[in-house]
One Martini backbone bead per residue (centre of mass of N, CA, C, O) as a GRO file, in nm:
protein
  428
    1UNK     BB    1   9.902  -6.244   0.108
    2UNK     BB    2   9.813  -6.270   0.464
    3UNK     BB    3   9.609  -6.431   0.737
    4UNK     BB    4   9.513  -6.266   0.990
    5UNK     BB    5   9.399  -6.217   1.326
    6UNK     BB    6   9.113  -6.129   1.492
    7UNK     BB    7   8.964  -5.937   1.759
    8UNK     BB    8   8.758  -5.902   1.994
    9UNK     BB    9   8.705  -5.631   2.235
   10UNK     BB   10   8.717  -5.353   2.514
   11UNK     BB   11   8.662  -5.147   2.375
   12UNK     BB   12   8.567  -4.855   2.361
   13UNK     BB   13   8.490  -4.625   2.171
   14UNK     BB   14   8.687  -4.342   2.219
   15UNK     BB   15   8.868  -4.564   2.109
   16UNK     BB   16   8.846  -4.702   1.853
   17UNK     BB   17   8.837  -4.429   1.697
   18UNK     BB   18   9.149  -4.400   1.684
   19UNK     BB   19   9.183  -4.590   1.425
   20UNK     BB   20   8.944  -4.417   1.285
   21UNK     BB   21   8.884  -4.209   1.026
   22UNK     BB   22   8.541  -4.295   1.020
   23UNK     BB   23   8.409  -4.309   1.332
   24UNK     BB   24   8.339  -4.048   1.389
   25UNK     BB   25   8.097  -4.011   1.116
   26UNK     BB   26   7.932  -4.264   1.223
   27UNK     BB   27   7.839  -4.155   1.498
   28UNK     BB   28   7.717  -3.915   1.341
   29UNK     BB   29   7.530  -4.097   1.144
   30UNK     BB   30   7.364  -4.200   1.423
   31UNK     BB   31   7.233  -3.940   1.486
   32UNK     BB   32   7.087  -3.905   1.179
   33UNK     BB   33   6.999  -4.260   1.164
   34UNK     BB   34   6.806  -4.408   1.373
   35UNK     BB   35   6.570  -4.429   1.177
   36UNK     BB   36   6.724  -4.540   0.894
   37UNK     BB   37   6.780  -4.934   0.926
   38UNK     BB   38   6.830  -4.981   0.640
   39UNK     BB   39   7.055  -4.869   0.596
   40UNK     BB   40   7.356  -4.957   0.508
   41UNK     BB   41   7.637  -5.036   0.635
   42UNK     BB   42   7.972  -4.928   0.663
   43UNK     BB   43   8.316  -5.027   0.584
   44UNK     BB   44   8.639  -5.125   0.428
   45UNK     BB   45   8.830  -4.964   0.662
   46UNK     BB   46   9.106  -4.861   0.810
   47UNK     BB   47   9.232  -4.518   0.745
   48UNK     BB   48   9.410  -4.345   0.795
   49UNK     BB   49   9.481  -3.969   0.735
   50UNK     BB   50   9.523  -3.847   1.072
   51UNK     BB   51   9.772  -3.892   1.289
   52UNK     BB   52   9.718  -3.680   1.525
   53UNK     BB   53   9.389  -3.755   1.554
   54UNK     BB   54   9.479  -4.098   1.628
   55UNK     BB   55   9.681  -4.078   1.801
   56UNK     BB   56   9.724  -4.257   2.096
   57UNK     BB   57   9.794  -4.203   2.405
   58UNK     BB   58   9.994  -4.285   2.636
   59UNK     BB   59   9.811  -4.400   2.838
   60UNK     BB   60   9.731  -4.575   2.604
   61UNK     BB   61   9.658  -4.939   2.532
   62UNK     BB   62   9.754  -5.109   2.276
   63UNK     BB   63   9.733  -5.295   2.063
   64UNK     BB   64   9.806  -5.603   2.022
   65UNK     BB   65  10.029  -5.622   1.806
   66UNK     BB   66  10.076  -5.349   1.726
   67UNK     BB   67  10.229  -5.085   1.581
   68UNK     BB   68  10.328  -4.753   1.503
   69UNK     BB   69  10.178  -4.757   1.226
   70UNK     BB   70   9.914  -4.600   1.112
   71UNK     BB   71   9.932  -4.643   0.808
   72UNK     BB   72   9.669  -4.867   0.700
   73UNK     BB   73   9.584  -5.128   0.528
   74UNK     BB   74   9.242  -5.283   0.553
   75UNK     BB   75   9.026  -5.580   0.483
   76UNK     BB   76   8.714  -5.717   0.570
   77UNK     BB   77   8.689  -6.071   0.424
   78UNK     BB   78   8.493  -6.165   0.666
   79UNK     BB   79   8.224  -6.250   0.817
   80UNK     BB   80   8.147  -6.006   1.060
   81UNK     BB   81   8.435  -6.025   1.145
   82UNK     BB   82   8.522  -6.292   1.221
   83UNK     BB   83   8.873  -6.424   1.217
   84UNK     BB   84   8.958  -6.249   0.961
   85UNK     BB   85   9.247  -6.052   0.777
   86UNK     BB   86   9.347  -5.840   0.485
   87UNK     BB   87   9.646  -5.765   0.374
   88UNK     BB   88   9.755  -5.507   0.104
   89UNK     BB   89  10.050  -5.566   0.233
   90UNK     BB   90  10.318  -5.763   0.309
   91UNK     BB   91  10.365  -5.555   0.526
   92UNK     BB   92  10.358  -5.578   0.905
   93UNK     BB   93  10.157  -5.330   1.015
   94UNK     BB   94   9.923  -5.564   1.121
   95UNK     BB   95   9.843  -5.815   1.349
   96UNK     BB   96   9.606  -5.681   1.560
   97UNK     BB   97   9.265  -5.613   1.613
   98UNK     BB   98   9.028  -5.425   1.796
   99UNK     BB   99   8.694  -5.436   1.847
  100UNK     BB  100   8.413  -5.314   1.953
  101UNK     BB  101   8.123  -5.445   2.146
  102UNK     BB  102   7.960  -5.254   1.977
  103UNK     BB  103   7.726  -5.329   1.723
  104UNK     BB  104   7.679  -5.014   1.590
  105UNK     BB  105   7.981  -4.982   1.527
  106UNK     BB  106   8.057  -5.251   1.389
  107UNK     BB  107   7.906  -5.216   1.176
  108UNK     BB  108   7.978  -4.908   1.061
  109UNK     BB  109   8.294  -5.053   1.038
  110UNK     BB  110   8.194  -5.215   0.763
  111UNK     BB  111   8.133  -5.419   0.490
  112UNK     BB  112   7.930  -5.573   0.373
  113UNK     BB  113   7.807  -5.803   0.207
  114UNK     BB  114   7.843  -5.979  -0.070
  115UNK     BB  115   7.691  -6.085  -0.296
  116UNK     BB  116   7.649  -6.337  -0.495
  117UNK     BB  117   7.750  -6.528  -0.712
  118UNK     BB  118   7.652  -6.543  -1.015
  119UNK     BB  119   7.554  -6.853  -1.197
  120UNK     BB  120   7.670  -6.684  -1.467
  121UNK     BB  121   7.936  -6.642  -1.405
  122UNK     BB  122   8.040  -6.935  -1.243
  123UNK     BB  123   7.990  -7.065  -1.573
  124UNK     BB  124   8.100  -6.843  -1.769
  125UNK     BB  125   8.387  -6.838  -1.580
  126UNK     BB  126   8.727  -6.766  -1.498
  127UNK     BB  127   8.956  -6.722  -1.239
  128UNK     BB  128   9.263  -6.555  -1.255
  129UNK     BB  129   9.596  -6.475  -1.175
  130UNK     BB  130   9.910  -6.222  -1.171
  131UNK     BB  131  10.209  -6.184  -1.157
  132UNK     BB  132  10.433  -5.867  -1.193
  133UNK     BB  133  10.734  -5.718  -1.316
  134UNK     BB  134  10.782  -5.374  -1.233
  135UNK     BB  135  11.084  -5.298  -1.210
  136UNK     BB  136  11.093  -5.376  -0.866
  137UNK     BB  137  10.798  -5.470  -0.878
  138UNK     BB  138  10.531  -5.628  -0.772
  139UNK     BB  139  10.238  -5.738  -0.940
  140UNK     BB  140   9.859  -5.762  -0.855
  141UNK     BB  141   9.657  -5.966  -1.101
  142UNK     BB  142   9.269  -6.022  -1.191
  143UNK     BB  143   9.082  -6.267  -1.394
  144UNK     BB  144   8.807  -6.257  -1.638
  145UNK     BB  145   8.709  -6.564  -1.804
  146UNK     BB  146   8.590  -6.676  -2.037
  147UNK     BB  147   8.419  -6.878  -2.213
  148UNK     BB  148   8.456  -7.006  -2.513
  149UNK     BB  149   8.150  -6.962  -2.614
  150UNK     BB  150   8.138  -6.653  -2.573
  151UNK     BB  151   8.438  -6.594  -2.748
  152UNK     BB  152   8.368  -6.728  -3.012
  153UNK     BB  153   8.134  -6.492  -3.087
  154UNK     BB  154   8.381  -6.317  -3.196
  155UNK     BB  155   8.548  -6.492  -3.403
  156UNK     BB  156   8.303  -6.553  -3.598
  157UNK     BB  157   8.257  -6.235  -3.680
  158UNK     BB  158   8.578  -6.156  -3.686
  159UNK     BB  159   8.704  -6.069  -3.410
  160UNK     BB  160   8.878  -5.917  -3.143
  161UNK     BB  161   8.994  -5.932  -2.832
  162UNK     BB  162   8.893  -5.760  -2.566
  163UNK     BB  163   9.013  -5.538  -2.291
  164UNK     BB  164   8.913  -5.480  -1.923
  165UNK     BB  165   8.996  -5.258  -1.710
  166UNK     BB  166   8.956  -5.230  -1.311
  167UNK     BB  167   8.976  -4.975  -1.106
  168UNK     BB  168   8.943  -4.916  -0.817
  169UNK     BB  169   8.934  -4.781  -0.519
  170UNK     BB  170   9.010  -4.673  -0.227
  171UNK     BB  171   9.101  -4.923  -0.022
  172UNK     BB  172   9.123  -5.157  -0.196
  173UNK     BB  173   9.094  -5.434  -0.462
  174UNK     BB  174   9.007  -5.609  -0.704
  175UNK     BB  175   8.802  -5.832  -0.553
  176UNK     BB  176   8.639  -5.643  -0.447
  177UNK     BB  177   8.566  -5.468  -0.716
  178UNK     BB  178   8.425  -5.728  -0.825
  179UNK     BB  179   8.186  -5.790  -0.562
  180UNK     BB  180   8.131  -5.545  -0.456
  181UNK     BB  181   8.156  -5.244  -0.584
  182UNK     BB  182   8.015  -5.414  -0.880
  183UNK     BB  183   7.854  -5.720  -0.832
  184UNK     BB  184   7.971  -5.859  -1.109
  185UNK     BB  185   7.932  -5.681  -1.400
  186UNK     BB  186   8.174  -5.698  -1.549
  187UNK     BB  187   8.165  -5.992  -1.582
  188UNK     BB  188   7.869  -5.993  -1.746
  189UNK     BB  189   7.960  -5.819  -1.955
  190UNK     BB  190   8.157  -5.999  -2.102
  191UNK     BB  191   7.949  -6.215  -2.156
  192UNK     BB  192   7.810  -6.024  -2.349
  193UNK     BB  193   8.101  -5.895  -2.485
  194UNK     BB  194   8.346  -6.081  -2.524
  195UNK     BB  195   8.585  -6.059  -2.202
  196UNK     BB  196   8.853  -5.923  -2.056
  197UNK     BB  197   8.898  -5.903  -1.733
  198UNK     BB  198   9.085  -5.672  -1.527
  199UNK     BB  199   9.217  -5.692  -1.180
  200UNK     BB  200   9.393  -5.492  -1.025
  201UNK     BB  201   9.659  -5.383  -0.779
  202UNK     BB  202   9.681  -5.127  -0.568
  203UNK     BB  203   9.915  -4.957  -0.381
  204UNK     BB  204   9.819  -5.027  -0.092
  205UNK     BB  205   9.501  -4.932  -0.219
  206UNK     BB  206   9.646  -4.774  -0.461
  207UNK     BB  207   9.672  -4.464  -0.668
  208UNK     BB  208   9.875  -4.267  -0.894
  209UNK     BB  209   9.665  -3.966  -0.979
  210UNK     BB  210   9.839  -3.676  -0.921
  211UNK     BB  211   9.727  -3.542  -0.688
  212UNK     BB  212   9.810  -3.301  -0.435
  213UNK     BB  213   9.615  -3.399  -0.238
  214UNK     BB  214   9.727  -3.692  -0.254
  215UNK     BB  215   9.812  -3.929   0.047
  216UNK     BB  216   9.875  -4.183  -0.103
  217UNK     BB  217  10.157  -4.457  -0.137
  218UNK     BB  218  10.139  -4.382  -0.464
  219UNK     BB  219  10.221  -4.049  -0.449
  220UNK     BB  220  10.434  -4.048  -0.273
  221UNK     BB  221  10.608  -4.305  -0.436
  222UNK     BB  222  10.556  -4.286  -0.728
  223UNK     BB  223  10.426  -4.521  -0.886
  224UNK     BB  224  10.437  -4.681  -1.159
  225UNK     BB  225  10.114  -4.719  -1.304
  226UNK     BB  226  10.176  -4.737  -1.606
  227UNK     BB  227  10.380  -4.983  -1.657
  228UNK     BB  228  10.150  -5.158  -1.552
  229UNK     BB  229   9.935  -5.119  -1.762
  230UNK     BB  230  10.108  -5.228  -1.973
  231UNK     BB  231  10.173  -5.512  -1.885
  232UNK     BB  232   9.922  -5.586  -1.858
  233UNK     BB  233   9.865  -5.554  -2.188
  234UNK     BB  234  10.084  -5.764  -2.260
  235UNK     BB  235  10.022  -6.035  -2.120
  236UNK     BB  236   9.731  -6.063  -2.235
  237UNK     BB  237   9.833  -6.107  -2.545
  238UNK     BB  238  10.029  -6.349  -2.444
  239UNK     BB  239   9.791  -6.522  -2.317
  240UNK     BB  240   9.479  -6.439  -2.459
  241UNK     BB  241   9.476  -6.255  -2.736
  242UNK     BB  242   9.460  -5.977  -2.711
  243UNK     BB  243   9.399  -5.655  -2.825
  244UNK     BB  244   9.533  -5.367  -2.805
  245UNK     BB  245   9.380  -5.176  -2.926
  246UNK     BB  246   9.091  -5.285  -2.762
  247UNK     BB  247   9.136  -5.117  -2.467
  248UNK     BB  248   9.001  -5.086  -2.197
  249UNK     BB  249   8.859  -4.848  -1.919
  250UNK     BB  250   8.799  -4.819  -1.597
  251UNK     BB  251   8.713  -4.625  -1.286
  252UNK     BB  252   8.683  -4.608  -0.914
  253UNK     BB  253   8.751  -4.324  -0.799
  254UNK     BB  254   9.074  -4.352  -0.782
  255UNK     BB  255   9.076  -4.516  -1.059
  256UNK     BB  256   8.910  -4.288  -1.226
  257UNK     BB  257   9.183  -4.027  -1.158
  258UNK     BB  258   9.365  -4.195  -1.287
  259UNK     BB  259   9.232  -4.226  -1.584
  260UNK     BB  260   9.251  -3.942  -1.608
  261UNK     BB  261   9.557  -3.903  -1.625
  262UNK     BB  262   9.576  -4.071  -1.866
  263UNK     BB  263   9.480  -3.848  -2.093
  264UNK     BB  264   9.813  -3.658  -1.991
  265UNK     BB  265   9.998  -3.909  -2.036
  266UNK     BB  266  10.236  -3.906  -2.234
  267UNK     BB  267  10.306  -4.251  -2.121
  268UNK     BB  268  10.045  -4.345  -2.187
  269UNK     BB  269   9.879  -4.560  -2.294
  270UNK     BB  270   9.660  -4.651  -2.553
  271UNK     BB  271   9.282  -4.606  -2.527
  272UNK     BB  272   8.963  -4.684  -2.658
  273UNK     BB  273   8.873  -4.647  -2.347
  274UNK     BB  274   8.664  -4.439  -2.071
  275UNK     BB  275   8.521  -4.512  -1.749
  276UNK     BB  276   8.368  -4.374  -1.495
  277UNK     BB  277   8.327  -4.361  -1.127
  278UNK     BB  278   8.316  -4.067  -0.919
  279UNK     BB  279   8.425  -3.826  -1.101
  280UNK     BB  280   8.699  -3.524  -1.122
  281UNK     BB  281   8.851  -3.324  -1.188
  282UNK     BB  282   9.104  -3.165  -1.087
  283UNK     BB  283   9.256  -2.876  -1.023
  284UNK     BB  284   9.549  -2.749  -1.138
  285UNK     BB  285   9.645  -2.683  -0.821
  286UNK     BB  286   9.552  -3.014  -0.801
  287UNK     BB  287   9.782  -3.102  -0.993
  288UNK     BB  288  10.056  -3.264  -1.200
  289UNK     BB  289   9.931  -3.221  -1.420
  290UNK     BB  290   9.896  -3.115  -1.725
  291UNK     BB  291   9.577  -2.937  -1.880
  292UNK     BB  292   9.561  -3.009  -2.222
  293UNK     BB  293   9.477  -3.009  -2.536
  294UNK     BB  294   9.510  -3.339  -2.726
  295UNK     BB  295   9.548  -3.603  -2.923
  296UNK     BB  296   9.575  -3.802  -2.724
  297UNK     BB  297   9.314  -3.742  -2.556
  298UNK     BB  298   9.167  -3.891  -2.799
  299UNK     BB  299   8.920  -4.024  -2.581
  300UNK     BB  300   8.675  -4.199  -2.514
  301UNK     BB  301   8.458  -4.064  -2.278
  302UNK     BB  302   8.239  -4.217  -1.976
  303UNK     BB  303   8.079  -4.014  -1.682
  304UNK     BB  304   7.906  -4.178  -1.379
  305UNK     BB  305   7.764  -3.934  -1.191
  306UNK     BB  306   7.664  -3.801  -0.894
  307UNK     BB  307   7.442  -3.588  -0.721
  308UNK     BB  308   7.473  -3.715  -0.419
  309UNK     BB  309   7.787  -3.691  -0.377
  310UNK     BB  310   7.933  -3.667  -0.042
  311UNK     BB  311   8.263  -3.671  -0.205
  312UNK     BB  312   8.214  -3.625  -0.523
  313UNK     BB  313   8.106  -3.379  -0.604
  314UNK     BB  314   7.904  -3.258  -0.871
  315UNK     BB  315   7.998  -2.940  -0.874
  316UNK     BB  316   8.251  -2.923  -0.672
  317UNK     BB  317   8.507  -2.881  -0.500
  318UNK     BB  318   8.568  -3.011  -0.188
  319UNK     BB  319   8.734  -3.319  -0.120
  320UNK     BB  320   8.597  -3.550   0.083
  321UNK     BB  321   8.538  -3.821   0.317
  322UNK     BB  322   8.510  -3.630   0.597
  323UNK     BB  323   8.256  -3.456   0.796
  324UNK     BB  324   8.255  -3.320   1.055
  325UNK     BB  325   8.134  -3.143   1.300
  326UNK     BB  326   8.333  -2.947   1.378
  327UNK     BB  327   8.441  -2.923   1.031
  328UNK     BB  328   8.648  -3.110   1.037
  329UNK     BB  329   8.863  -3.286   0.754
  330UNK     BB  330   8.873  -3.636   0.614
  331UNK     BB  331   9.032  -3.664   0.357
  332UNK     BB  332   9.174  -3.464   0.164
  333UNK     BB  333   9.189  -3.369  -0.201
  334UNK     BB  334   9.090  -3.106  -0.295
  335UNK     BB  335   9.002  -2.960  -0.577
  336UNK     BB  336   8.718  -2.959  -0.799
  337UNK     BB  337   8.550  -2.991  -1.043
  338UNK     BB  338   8.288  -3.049  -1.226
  339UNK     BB  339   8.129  -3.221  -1.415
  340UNK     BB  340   8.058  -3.057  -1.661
  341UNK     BB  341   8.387  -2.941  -1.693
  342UNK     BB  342   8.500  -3.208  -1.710
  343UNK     BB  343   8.364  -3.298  -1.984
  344UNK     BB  344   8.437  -2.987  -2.157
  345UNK     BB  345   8.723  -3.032  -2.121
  346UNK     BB  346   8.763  -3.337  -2.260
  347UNK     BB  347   8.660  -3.248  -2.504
  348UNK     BB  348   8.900  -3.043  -2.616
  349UNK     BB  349   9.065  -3.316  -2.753
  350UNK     BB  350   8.815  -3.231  -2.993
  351UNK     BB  351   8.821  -2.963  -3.173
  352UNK     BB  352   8.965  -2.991  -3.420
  353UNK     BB  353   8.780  -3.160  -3.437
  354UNK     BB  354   8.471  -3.133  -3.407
  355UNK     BB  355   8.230  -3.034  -3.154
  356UNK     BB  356   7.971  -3.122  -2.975
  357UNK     BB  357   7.698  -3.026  -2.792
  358UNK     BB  358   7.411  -3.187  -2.642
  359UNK     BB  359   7.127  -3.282  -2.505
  360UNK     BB  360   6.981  -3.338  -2.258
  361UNK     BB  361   6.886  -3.706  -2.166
  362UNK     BB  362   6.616  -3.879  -2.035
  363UNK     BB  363   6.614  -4.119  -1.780
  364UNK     BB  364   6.640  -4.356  -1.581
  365UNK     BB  365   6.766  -4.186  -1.270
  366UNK     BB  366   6.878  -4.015  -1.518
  367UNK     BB  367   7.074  -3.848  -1.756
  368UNK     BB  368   7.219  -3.798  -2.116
  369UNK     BB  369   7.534  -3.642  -2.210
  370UNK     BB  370   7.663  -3.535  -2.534
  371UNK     BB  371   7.961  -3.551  -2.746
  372UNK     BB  372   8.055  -3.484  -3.026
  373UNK     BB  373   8.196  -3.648  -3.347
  374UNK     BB  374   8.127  -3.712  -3.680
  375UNK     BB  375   7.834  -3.846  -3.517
  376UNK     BB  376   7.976  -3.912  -3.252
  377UNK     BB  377   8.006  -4.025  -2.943
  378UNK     BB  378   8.330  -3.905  -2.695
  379UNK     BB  379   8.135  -3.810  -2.488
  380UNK     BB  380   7.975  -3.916  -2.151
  381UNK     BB  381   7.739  -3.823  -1.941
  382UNK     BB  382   7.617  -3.931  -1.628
  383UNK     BB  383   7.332  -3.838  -1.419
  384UNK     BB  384   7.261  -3.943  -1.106
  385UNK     BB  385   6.947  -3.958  -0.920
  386UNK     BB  386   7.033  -3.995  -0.577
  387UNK     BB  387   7.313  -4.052  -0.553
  388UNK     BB  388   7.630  -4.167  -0.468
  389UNK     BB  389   7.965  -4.347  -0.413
  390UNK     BB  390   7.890  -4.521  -0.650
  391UNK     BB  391   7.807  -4.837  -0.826
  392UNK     BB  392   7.544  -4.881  -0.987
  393UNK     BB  393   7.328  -5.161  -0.907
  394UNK     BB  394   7.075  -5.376  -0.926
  395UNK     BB  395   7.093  -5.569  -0.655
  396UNK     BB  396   7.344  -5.502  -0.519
  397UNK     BB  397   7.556  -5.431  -0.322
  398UNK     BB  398   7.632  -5.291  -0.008
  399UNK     BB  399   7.709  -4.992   0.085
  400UNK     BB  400   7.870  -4.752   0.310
  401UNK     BB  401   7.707  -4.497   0.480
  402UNK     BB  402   7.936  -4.271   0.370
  403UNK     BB  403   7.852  -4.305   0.044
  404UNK     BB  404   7.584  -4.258   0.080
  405UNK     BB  405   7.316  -4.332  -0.178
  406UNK     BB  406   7.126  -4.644  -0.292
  407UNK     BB  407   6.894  -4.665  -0.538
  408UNK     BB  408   6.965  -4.850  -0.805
  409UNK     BB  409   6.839  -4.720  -1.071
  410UNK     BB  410   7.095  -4.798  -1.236
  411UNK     BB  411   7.337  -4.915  -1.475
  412UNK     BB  412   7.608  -4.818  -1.463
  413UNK     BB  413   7.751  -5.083  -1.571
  414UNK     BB  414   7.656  -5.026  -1.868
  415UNK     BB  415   7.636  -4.793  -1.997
  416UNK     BB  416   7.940  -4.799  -2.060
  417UNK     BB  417   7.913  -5.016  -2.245
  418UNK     BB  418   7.725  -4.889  -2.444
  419UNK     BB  419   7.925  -4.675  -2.524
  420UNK     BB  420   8.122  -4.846  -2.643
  421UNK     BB  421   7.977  -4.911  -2.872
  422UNK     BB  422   7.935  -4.663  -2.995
  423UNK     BB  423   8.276  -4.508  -2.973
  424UNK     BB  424   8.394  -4.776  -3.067
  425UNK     BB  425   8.588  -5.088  -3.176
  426UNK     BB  426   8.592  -5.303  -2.967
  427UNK     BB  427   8.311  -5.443  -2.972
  428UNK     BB  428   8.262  -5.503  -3.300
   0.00000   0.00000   0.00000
């Protein structure tokens, strides 16, 4: 990755916008929410969409030093905007960026700043990268490695290391969805359960996730990132002894419709659990995969959905990034099952063995509802009330306005960590 300067310039709003895929939204999100000021503002990239209605004017004169290539994934990695930014992929899609000098909008532009390193984090483990080479492409992960006094806590035990990969969202990379969109919870976990996190980097800042809505550079260009998952696992047996038997995998927003694609394909190595925050399945009509129950697929499956995200509807329907006012929208993903419906489908890769469905439990901010299967929970819905589209943590990073209300009444990574305690052996 490289560092580039970015620079403030005299750009109107309405250039400005033409370079964002969610500007237009934000103006509107400025117009609905001028009352409430405590919002957490901003987003995490510049992401054209549409091509057509991003493309600015032959009269209109482009910033400094950008290419012709409108379709750029960038992340604002210093506060404030302050004075460069991280790009996705080697390849130089843009050298500078003009940001408006309106205040209101420079902030709605932006995702805030992430909490600091908690010092338990910090002091309880290290973090290092690794490139991998996969076919022809190098493919860049990066680990929370806990210290040997976390890790020996397990093997004192008699256990083996389990390893736990975190998928990002569109449109970030594994340290961002480390520090900002899980707020160092996985972190966390790990010296909790004595655990090594993997954070990988998808391509240009995307998973293949299967969907034929998805119009993301690793779906149109077949990107294999199953075999970078196997890589994965291959290496960290043999870097850090982690047990390929108990890989466990998280996965928010595209990275856990990845982690869905993996559950019906058939080259998908297995994995001991699977914890999504903020998916449901595509309909069949909007999958590249069948699905379809199968014996590969009994793997537990725990799904922390919020009930208010107004990018993955909680009931199904039609996916997309920003409802415009004019009606149009950008970043249609396609149509989606309900969170009910993708975990009763899930469910169904247990019917052989008898699954039963049981009574939805009242926790604090959310519900939760199990599918047992000769005893234990195999599948487990988790739905958070008044939520976005974020992974919930009790005072972690504030996300983008975009991505709707975050009470942060639940702490979703701990969730899903009970749940594998519960349902797997990874953690035992």
């Amino acid at each position: 990755m490289s560092i580039v300067p970015i620079t403030a310039g005299p750009l109107s709003i309405s250039e400005a916008l033409r370079w964002s895929s969610l500007g237009r939204s934000c103006v509107h999100a400025i117009k609905n929410h001028r009352a409430q000021s405590s919002i957490a503002p901003g987003m995490a990239l510049l992401h054209p969409t549409n091509r057509s209605e991003l493309r600015p004017n032959r009269s209109q004169r482009r910033p400094s030093g950008r290419t012709s290539e409108c379709n750029t994934h960038v992340i604002y990695s210093r506060r404030h905007f302050g004075i460069s930014f991280r790009r996705m992929t080697t390849t130089p899609v843009v050298e500078h960026v003009q940001l408006p000098s309106n205040p209101a909008i420079v902030a709605l532009l932006r995702r805030p700043d992430p909490i600091e390193e908690p010092s338990s984090v910090r002091a309880g483990g290290t973090v290092t990268s690794a490139t991998l080479k996969v076919g022809n492409m190098r493919r860049d992960v990066h680990f929370y490695v806990p210290n040997k006094e976390f890790l020996s806590r397990r093997s004192l035990k008699g256990g083996s290391l389990p390893l736990l990969i975190a998928f990002h969202g569109s449109t970030e990379h594994g340290m961002l969805f480390r520090s900002s969109s899980s707020s160092y919870a996985y972190d966390q976990m790990a010296l909790e359960h004595g655990c090594i996190v993997a954070y990988p980097d998808g391509y240009k800042g995307n998973w293949n996730d299967g969907r034929l809505g998805s119009n993301f550079p690793a779906v149109a260009e077949n990107v294999d990132d199953i075999a970078f998952v196997s890589a994965i696992i291959e290496y960290c047996s043999q870097r850090f002894g982690t047990d390929q038997q108990k890989t466990l995998a998280i996965g928010y927003s595209n990275g856990g419709q990845f982690l869905l694609r993996m559950l019906y394909e058939p080259k998908a190595p297995v994995l001991a659990g699977i914890g999504t925050h903020c998916v449901t399945l595509p309909e069949q009509s909007n999958n590249k995969i069948r699905v379809a129950p199968s014996p590969k697929g009994r793997v537990p499956v725990v799904m922390v959905n919020s009930m208010n995200d107004p990018v993955s509807p909680y009931h199904g329907g039609l996916l997309v990034v920003v409802r415009l006012p004019s009606g149009k929208t950008l970043g249609d993903r396609g149509l989606h099952m309900s969170s009910m419906r993708t975990a009763r489908v899930v469910a169904r890769n247990w019917e052989m063995l008898g699954v039963s469905e049981e009574e939805d439990e009242p926790i604090a901010g959310a519900t939760r509802q199990d599918w047992t299967c000769r005893g234990r929970p195999v599948v487990r819905l988790v739905s958070m009330i008044g939520e976005g589209h974020h992974v919930s943590v009790p005072g972690g990073s504030k996300m983008p306005l975009f991505l709707g209300p975050a009470l942060e009444t639940v702490h979703a990574p701990r969730e899903v960590m009970r749940f594998f305690k519960r349902a797997t052996q990874a953690l035992s």
